[in-house]
C-alpha positions in Angstrom: 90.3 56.5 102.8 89.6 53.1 104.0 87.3 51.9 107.0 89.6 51.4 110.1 88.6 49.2 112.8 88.9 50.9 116.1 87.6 48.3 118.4 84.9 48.5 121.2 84.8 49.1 124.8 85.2 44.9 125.3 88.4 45.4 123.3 89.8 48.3 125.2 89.1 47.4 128.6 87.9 43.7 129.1 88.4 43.6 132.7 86.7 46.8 134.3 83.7 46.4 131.4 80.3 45.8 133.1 77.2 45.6 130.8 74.8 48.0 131.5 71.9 46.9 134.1 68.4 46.3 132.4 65.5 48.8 133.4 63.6 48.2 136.6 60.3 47.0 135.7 57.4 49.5 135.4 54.9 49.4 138.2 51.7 48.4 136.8 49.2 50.5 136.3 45.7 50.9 138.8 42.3 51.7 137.0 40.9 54.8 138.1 37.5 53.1 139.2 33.7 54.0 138.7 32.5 56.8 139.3 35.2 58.4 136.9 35.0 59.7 132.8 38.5 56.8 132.4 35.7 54.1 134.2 33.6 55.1 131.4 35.6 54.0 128.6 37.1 51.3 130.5 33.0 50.0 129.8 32.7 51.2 126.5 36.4 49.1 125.5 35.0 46.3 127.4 31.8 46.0 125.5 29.7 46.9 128.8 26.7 49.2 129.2 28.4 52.3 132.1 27.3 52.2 135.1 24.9 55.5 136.5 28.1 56.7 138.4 30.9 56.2 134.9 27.6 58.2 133.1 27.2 60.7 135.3 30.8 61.7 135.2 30.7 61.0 131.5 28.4 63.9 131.2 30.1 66.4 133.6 33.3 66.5 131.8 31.2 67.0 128.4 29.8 69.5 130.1 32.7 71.0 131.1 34.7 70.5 127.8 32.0 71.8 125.6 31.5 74.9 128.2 35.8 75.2 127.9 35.9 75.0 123.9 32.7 76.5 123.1 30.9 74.0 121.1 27.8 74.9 119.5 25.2 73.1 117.5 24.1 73.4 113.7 22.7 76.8 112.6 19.0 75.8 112.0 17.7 78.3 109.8 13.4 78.1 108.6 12.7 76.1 105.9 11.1 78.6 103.9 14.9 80.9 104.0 16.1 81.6 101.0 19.9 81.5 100.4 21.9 84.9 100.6 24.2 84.2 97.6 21.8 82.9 94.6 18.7 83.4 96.2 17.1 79.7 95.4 15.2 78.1 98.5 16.8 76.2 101.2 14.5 72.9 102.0 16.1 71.0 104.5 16.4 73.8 106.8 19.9 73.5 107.8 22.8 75.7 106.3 
């Protein structure tokens, strides 16, 4: 079977063809501010130290992430533990 060329829309109707309109152009975009975690990291991408506000929402969605997800911190165990499985002293005091 050979390749059979069935033309294109041009080819079928020439006269009623339009070519499709190009998209509108998207609005640009307005930065959240200070006082916000995104006003944060727009410091920290711009190489500048955050402002007390940017921090202090910085830390209240940590806060609120690490309450959400549960985060915890290392197990410390004392240095002078031994471990459960062999039995042979643990010296840096973290599992």
């Amino acid at each position: 079977m050979a390749y059979q060329y069935r033309g294109t829309v041009r080819d079928i109707e020439p006269a009623t063809y339009t070519p499709p309109t190009p998209p509108a152009e998207k609005p640009k975009r307005t930065l959240k501010g200070c006082g916000t975690n995104a006003g944060y990291f727009y410091h920290k991408n711009k190489g500048t130290e955050p402002c007390q506000p940017c921090r202090d929402a910085n830390n209240a969605w940590r806060r609120e992430y690490r309450r959400v997800k549960g985060e915890t911190t290392k197990l410390m165990i004392p240095l002078d533990a031994q471990c459960p499985g062999c039995g042979h002293l643990i010296a840096d005091g973290v599992a």
